[in-house]
ZAMIVEX-465919 format. One record per residue (C-alpha): residue number from 1; z, y, x. Coordinates in steps of 0.2 Angstrom, whole numbers, plus 5000, padded with zeros to 4 digits. Each point is the difference from the previous one (the first is absolute). Layout:
@num:NUM&Z:Z&Y:Y&X:X
...
//
This chain:
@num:1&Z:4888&Y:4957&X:5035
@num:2&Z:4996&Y:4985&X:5012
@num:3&Z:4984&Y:4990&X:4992
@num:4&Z:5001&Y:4984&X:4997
@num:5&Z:4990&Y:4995&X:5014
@num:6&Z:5013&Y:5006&X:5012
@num:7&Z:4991&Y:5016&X:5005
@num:8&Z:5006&Y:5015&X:4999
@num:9&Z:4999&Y:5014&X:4984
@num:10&Z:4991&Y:5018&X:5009
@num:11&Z:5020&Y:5007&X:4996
@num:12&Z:5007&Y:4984&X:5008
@num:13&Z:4987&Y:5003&X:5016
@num:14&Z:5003&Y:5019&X:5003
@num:15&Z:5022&Y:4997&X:4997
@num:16&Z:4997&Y:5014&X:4987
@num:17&Z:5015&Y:5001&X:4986
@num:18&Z:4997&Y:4990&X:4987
@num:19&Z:4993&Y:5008&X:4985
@num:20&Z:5013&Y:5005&X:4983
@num:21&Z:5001&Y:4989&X:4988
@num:22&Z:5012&Y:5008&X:4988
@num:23&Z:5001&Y:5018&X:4988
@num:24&Z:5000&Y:5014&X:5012
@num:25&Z:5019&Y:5010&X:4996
@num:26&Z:5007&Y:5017&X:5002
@num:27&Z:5019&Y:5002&X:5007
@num:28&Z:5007&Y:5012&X:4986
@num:29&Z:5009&Y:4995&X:4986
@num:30&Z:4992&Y:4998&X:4985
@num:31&Z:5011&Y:4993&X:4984
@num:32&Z:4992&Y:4989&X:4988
@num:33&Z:5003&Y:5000&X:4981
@num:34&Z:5014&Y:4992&X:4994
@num:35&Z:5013&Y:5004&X:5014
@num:36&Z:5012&Y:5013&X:5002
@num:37&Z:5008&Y:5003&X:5017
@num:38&Z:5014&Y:5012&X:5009
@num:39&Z:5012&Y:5001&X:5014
@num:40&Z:5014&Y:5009&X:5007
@num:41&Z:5015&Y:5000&X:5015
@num:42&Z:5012&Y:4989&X:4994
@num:43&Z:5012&Y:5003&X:5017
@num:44&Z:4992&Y:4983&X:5005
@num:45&Z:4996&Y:5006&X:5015
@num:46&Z:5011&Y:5010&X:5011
@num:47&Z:4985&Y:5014&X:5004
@num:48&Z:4999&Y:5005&X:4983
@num:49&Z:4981&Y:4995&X:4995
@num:50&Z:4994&Y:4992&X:4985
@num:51&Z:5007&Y:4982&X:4999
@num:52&Z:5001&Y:4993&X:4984
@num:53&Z:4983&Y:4999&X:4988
@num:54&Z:4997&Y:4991&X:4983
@num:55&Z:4982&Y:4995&X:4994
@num:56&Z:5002&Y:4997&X:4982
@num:57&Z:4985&Y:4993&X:4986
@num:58&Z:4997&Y:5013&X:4983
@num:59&Z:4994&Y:4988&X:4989
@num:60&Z:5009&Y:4984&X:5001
@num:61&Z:5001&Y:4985&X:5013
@num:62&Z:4987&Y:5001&X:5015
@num:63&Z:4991&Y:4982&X:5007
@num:64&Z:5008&Y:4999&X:5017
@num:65&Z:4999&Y:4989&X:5017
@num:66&Z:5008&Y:4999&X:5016
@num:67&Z:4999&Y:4993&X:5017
@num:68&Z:5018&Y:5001&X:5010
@num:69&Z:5007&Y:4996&X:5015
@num:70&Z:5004&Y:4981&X:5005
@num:71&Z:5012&Y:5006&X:5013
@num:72&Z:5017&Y:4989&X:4995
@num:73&Z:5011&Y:5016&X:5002
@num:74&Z:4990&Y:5004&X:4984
@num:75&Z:5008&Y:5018&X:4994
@num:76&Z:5009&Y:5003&X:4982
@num:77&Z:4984&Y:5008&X:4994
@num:78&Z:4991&Y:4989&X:5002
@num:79&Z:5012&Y:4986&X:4994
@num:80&Z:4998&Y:5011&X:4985
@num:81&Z:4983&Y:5003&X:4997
@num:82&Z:4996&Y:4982&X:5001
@num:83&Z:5013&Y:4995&X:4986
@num:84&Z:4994&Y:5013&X:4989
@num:85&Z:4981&Y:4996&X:5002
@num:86&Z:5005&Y:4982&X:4997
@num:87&Z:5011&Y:5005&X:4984
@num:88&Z:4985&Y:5009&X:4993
@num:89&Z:4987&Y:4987&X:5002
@num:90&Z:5006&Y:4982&X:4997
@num:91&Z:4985&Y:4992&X:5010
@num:92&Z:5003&Y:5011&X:5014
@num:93&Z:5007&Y:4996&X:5018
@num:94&Z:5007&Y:5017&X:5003
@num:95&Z:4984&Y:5007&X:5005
@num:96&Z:4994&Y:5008&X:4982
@num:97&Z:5004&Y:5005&X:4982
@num:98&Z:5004&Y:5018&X:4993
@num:99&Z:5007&Y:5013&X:5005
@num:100&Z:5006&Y:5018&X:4994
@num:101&Z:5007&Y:5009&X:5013
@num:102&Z:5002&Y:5000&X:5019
@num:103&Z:5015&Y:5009&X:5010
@num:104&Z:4998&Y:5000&X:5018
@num:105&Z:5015&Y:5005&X:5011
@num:106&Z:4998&Y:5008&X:5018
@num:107&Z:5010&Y:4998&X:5014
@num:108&Z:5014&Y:4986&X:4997
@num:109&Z:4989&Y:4983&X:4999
@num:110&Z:5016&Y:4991&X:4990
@num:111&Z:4993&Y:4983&X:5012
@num:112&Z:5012&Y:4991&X:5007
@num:113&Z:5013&Y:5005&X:4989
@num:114&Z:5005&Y:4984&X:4992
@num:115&Z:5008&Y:4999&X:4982
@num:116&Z:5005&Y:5016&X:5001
@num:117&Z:4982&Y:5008&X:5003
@num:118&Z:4994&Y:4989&X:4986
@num:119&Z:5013&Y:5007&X:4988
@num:120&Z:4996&Y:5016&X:5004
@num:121&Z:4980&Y:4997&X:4997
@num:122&Z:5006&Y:4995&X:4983
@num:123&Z:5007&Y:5017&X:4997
@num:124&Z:4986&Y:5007&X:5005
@num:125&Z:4991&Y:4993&X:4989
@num:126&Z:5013&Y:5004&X:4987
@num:127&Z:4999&Y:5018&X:5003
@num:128&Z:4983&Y:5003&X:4998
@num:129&Z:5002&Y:4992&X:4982
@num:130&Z:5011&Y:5010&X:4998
@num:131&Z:4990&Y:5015&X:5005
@num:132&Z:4984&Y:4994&X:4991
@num:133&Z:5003&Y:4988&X:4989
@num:134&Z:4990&Y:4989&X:5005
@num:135&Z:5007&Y:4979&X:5000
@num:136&Z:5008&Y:4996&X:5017
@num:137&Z:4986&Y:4986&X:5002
@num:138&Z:4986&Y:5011&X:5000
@num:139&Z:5006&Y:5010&X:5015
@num:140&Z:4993&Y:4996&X:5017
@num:141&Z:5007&Y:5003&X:5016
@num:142&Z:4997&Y:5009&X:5019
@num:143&Z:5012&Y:5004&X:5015
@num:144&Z:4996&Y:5005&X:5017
@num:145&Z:5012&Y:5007&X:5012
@num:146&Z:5015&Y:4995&X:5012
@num:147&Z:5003&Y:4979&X:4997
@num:148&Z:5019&Y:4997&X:4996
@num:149&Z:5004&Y:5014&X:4994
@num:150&Z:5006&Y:5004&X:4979
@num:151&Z:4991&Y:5009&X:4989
@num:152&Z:5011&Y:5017&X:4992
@num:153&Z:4998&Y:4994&X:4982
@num:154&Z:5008&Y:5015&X:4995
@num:155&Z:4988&Y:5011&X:5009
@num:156&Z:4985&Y:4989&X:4992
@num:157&Z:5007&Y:5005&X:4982
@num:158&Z:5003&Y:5018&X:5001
@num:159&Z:4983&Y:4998&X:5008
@num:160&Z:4991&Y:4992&X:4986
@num:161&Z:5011&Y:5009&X:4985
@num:162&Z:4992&Y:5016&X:5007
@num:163&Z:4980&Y:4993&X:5006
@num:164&Z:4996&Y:4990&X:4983
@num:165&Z:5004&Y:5012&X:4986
@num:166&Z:4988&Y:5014&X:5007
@num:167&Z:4994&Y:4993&X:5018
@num:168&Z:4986&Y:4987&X:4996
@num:169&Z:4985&Y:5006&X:4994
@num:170&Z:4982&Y:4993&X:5001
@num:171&Z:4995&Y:5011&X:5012
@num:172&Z:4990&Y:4997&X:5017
@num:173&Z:5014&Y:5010&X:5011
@num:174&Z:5013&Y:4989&X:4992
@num:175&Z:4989&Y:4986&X:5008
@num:176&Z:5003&Y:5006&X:5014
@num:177&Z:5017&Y:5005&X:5001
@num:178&Z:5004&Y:4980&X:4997
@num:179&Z:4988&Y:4997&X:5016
@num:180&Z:5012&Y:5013&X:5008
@num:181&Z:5016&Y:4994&X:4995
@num:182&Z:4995&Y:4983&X:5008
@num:183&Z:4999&Y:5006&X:5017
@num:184&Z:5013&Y:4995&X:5015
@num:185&Z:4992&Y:5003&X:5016
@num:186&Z:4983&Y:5002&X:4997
@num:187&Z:4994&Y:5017&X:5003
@num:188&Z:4986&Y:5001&X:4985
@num:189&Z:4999&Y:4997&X:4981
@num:190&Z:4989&Y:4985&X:4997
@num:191&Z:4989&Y:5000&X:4987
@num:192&Z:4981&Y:4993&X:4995
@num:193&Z:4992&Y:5001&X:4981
@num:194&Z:4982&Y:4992&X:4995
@num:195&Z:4991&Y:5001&X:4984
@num:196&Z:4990&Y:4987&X:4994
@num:197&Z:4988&Y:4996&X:4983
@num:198&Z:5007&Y:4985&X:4986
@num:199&Z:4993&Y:4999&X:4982
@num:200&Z:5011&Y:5008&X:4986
@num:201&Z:5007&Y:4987&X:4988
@num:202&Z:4983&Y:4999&X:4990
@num:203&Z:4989&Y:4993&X:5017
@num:204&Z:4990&Y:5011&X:5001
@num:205&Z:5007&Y:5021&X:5005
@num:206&Z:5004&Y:5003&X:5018
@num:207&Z:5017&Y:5006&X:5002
@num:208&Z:5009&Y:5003&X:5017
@num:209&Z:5015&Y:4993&X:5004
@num:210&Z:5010&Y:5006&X:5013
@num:211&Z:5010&Y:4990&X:5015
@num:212&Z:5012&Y:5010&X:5010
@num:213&Z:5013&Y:4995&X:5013
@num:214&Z:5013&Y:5007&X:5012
@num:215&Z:5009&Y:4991&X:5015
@num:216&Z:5015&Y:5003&X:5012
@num:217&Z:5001&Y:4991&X:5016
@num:218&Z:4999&Y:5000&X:5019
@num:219&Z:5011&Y:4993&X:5009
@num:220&Z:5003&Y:4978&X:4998
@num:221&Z:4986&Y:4999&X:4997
@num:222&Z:4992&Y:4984&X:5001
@num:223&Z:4990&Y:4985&X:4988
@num:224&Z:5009&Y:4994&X:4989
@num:225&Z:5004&Y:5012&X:4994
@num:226&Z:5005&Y:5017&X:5009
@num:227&Z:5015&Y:5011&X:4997
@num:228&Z:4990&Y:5010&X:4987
@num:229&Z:4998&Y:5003&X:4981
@num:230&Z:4987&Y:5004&X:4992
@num:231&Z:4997&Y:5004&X:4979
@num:232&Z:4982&Y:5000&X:4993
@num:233&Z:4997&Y:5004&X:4980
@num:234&Z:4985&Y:4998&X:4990
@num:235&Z:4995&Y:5006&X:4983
@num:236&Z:4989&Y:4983&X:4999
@num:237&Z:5003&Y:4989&X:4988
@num:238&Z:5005&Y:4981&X:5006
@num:239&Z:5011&Y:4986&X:4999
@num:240&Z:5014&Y:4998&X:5012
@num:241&Z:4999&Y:4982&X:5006
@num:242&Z:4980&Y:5005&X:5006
@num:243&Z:5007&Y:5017&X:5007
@num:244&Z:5011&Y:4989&X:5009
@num:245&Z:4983&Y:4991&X:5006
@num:246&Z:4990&Y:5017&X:5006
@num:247&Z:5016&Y:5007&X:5010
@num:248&Z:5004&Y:4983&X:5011
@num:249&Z:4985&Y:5000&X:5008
@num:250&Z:4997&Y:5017&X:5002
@num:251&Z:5018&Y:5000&X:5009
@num:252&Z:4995&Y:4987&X:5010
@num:253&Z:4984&Y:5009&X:5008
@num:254&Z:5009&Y:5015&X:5002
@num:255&Z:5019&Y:5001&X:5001
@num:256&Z:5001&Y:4983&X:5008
@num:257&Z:4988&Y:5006&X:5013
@num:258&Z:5011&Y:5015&X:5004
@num:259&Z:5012&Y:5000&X:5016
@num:260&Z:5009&Y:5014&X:5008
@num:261&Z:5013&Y:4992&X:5011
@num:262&Z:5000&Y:4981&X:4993
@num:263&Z:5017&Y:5001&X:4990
@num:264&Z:4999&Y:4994&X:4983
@num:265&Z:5013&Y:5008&X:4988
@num:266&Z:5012&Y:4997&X:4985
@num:267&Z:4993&Y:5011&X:4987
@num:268&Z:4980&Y:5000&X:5003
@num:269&Z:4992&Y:5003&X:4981
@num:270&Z:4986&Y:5003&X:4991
@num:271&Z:4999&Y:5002&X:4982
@num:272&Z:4984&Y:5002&X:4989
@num:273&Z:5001&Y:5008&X:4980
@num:274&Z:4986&Y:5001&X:4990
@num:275&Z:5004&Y:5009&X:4985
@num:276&Z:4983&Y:4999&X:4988
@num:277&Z:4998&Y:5018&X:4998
@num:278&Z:4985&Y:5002&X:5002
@num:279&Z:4995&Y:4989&X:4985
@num:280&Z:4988&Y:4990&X:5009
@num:281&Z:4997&Y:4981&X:4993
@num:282&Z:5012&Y:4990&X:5009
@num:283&Z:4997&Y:4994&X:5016
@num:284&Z:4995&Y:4977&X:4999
@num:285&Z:5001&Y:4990&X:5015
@num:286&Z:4983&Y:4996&X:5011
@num:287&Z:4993&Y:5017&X:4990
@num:288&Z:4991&Y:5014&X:5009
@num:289&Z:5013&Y:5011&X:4994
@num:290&Z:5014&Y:4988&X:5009
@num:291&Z:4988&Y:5004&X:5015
@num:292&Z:4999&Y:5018&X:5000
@num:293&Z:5019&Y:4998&X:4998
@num:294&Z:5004&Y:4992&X:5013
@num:295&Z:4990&Y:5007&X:5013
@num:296&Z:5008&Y:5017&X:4995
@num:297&Z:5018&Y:4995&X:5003
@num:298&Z:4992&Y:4995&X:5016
@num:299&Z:4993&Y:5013&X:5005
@num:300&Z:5017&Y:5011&X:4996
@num:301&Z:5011&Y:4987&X:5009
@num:302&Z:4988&Y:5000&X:5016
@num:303&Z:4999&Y:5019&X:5000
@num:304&Z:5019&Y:4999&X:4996
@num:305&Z:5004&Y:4988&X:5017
@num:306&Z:4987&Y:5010&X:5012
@num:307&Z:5011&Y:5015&X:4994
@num:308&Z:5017&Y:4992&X:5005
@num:309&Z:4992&Y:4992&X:5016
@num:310&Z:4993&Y:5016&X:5005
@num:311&Z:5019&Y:5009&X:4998
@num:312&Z:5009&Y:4985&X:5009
@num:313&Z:5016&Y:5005&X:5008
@num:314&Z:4995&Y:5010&X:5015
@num:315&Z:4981&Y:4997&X:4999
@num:316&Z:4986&Y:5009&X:5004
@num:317&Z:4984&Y:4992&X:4997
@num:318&Z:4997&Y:4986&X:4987
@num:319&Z:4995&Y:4984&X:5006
@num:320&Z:4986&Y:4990&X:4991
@num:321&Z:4994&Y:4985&X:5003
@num:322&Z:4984&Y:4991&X:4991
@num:323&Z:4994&Y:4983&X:5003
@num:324&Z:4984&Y:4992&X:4995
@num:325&Z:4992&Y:4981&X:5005
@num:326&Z:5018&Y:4991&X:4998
@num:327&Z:4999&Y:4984&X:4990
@num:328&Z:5007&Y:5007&X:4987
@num:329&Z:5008&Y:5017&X:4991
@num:330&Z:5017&Y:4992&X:5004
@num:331&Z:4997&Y:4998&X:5018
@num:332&Z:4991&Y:5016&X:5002
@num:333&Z:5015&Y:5008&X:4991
@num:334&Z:5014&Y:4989&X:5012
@num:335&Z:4989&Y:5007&X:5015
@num:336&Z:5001&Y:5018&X:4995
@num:337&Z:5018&Y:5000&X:4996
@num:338&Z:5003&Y:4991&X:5017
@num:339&Z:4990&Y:5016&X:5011
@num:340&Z:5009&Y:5014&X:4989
@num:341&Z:5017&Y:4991&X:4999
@num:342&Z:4999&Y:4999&X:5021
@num:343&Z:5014&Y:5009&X:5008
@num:344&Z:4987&Y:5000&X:5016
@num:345&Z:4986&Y:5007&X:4989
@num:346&Z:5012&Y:5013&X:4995
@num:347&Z:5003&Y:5006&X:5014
@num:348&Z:4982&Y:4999&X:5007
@num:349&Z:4994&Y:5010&X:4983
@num:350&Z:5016&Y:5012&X:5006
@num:351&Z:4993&Y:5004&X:5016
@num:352&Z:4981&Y:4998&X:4997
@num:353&Z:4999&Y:4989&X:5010
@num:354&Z:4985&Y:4988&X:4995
@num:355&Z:5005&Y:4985&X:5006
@num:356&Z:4993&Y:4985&X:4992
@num:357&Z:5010&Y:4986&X:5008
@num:358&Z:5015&Y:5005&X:4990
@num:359&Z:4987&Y:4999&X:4984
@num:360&Z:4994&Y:4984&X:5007
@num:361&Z:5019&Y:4992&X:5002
@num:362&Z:5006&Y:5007&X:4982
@num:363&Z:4986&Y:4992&X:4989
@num:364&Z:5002&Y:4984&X:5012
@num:365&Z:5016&Y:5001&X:4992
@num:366&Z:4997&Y:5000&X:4981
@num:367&Z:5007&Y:4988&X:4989
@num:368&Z:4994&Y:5001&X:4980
@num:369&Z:5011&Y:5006&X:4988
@num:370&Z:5015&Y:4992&X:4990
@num:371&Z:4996&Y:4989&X:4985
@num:372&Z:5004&Y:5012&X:4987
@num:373&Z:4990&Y:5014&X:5008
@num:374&Z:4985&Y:4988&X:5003
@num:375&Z:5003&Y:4995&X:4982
@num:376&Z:4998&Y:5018&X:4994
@num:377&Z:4984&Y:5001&X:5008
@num:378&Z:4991&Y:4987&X:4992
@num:379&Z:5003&Y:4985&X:5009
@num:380&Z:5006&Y:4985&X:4991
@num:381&Z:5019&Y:4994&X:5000
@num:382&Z:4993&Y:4984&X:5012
@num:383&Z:4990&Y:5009&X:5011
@num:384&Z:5015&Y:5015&X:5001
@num:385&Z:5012&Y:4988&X:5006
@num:386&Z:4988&Y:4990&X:5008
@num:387&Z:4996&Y:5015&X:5012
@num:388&Z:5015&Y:5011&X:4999
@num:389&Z:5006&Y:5005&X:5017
@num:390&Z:4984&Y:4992&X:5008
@num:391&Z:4992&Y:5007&X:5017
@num:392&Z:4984&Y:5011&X:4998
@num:393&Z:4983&Y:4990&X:5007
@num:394&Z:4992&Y:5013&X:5012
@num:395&Z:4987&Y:4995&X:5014
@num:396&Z:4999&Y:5011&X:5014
@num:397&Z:4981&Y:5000&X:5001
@num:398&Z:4998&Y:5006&X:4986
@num:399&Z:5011&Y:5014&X:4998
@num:400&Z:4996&Y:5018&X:4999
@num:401&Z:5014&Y:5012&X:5001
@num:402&Z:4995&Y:5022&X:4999
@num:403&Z:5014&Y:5013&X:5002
@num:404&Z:4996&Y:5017&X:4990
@num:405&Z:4982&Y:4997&X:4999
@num:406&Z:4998&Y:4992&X:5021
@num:407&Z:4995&Y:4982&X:5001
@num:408&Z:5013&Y:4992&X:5015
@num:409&Z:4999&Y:4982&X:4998
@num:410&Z:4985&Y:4991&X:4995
@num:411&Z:5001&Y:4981&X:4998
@num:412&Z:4982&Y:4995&X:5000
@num:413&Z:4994&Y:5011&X:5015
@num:414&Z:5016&Y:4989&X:5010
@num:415&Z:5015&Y:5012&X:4996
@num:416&Z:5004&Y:5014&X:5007
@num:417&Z:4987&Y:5017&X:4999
@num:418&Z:4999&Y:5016&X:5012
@num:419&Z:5005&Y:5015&X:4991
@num:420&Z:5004&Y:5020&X:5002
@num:421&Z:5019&Y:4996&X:5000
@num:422&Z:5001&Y:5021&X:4998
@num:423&Z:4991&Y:5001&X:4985
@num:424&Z:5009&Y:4986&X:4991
@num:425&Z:5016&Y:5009&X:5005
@num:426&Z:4993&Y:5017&X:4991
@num:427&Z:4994&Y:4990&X:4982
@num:428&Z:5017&Y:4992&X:5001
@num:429&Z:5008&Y:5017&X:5000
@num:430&Z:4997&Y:5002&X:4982
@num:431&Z:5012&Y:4997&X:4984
@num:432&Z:4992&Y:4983&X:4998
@num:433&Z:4997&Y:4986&X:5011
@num:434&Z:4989&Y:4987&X:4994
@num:435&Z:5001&Y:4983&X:5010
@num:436&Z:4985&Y:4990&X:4992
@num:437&Z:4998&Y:4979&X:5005
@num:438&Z:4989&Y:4991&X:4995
@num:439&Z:5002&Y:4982&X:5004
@num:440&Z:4983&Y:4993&X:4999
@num:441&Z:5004&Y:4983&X:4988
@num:442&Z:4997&Y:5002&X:4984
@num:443&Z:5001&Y:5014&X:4985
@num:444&Z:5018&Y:5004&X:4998
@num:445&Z:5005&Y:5018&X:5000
@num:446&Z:5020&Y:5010&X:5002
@num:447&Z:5007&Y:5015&X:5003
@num:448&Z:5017&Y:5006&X:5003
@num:449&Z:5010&Y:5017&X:5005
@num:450&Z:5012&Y:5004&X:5013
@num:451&Z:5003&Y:5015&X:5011
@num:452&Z:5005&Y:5003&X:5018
@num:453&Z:5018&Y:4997&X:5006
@num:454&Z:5004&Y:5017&X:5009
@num:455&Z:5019&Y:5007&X:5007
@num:456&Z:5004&Y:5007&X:4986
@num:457&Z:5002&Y:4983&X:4989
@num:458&Z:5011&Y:4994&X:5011
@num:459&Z:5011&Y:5017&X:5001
@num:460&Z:5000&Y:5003&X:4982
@num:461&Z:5005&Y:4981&X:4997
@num:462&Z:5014&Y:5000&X:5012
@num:463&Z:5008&Y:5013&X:4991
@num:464&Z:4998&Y:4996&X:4982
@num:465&Z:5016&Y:4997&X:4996
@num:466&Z:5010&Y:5015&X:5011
//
């Protein structure tokens, strides 16, 4: 990071990625204790693949949190989810309590749909009671697919009467045929698992506690958060409303700093369970144990969102940009998400084309994030709204800017530098491009992830419908 007295880290000198901070993952499914998962074709979706998947708890109700889209075409599911999490936790504001099963639904989003969409939620919700016994209140909720369009309910229960009796196991392949059954357009199963170390319920044995997640998404795509869903389970043992607290800001350095095409959506979630398997002692605010936690479900939801930038509609290279040397994480993070949101930065990362002028006029163009999203990321409520929406500071003498490892722009030594435009062009041909600022004012540090905007985006989103 930038020192204090303005100069430069050796990593911030050199434009060098900045270092990992969080639990390295793996992207396989790996189920924790406490969980049982399965899916099946429902008729959901008119190719015949897996469309309809249940997450259920074996032991009782599992400490959940969310983080849902603020779109105000907000889908049915998510209507739902929030009521239930409220119902279950009087203290909550729709964004924790408990949880005993999830159903997701793929391809009819049921957003847009009005009463009627919100009637048939309800009978969702009815049916998998039905099928598992399990109180309406305790189910959560996830739909992705075509907006405007009504779920076939009767589909969903012949579905469910035949997945739950014998379908849901505790398997790791059942992990991962919910992972499948989440996919629209995107072209690869998303999944990332860690492991990490908390005391047992004594303080003192070691025990490990797993943290596993899956996500769908890849098309509107952008912060705030993206047309996506996204499900991680722990065996850890916690409270809800402080789950609540590890999963916001974890959302907001990752899947708010996520941008395909710059659409925002009507059924973006997130849901975090926990469901105390692993007999660990419970997880207390401020604890190292809340620590470990939480950097675990950010490292899954980073993994997770570098994953769906990677397999945007069309794409062929994931776009990452770091930034060190703002004046603060916030700013760094508003820069970032400004260069990888680009449409002209697209296009340059499309062709190879290093061309730092469009790099230049995008972080030019940051503004910080909304309140609520600043807020999650640990700025107070007065400073959030104070600075909401606000320009980024950058000083043009003291910006760096490298492109897949080539120093371009270099503030200090008056702008722009002579380079072998050739050999930036060959590093960029690569499966990632790294775009790495640093701005030279102070010790803030942001990443985001994006991808290149290519033909086939635009020919696969002009006939999505037909």
């Amino acid at each position: 990071m930038t020192a204090a007295h303005g100069r430069p880290s050796a990593i911030d000198d050199l434009l060098e990625a900045l270092p990992a901070e969080l639990p390295s993952v793996e992207r396989r499914a790996v189920l924790p204790g406490g969980f049982a998962a399965g899916a099946v074709a429902a008729g959901i979706k008119a190719s015949g693949r897996p469309d309809l998947a249940v997450i259920r708890t074996t032991n009782g109700p599992a400490a959940a949190a969310a983080v849902f889209t603020q779109h105000p075409f907000a889908a049915a599911p998510v209507l739902l989810s929030r009521t239930h999490l409220q119902a279950s936790a009087p203290d909550s504001d729709g964004g924790f309590g408990w949880a005993e099963a999830i159903i997701a639904t793929s391809g009819c989003a049921n957003a847009a749909t009005g009463a009627a969409g919100e009637a048939d939620q309800l009978e969702v919700a009815r049916l998998l009671t039905q099928a598992t016994g399990i109180p309406a209140n305790r189910t959560l909720h996830l739909s992705t697919g075509m907006i405007g369009t009504r779920l076939p309910l009767a589909a969903v229960g012949s579905a469910l009467a035949t997945l739950v009796p014998t379908g849901l196991t505790g398997t790791d392949a059942d992990w991962e045929a919910v992972a499948v059954a989440l996919r629209t357009t995107d072209s690869r199963t998303k999944l990332a698992s860690t492991v990490i170390a908390l005391p047992d319920a004594d303080g003192y044995a070691v025990r490990s506690v797993i943290v596993s997640g899956c996500a769908k998404g890849v098309g509107m795509i952008h912060p705030g958060m993206a047309t996506m869903l996204s499900v991680i389970l722990t065996d850890a043992a916690i409270e809800p409303a402080l789950l609540r607290d590890l999963l916001r800001p974890a959302a907001a350095r990752t899947w708010d700093q996520l941008t395909v095409d710059g659409d925002t959506s009507t059924n973006d979630t997130v849901f975090v369970l926990a469901s105390g398997a692993s007999r660990t002692a419970p997880v207390h605010a401020g604890s190292d144990a809340a620590r470990q936690l939480g950097r675990a479900i950010e490292g899954i939801a980073r993994d997770l969102a570098r994953q769906q930038a990677a397999d945007g509609e069309g794409a062929t290279t994931l776009l990452t940009c770091q930034v060190s040397g703002a004046v603060d994480d916030a700013e760094a993070r508003a820069i970032a998400r400004s260069v990888v949101g680009s449409s002209l930065v697209k296009a340059a990362a499309h062709g190879r084309d290093p061309n730092w002028g469009r790099i230049v006029a995008a972080a030019g163009n940051g503004r910080l994030a909304d309140a609520a999203v600043l807020q999650a990321a640990g700025l107070s409520d007065a400073d959030a709204l104070t600075r909401a929406g606000r320009p980024v500071t950058l000083d043009p003498a003291r910006l760096r800017i490298a492109i897949a490892g080539q120093r371009v722009f270099d503030g200090p030594a008056g702008g722009a530098v002579s380079f072998d435009r050739s050999a930036a062009q060959a590093t960029m041909d690569a499966a990632e491009i790294l775009v790495r600022l640093d701005a030279g004012l102070g010790s803030g540090r942001g990443e985001a992830f994006g991808c290149d905007l290519t033909e086939e985006y635009v020919i696969e989103n002009a006939e999505y419908t037909t």
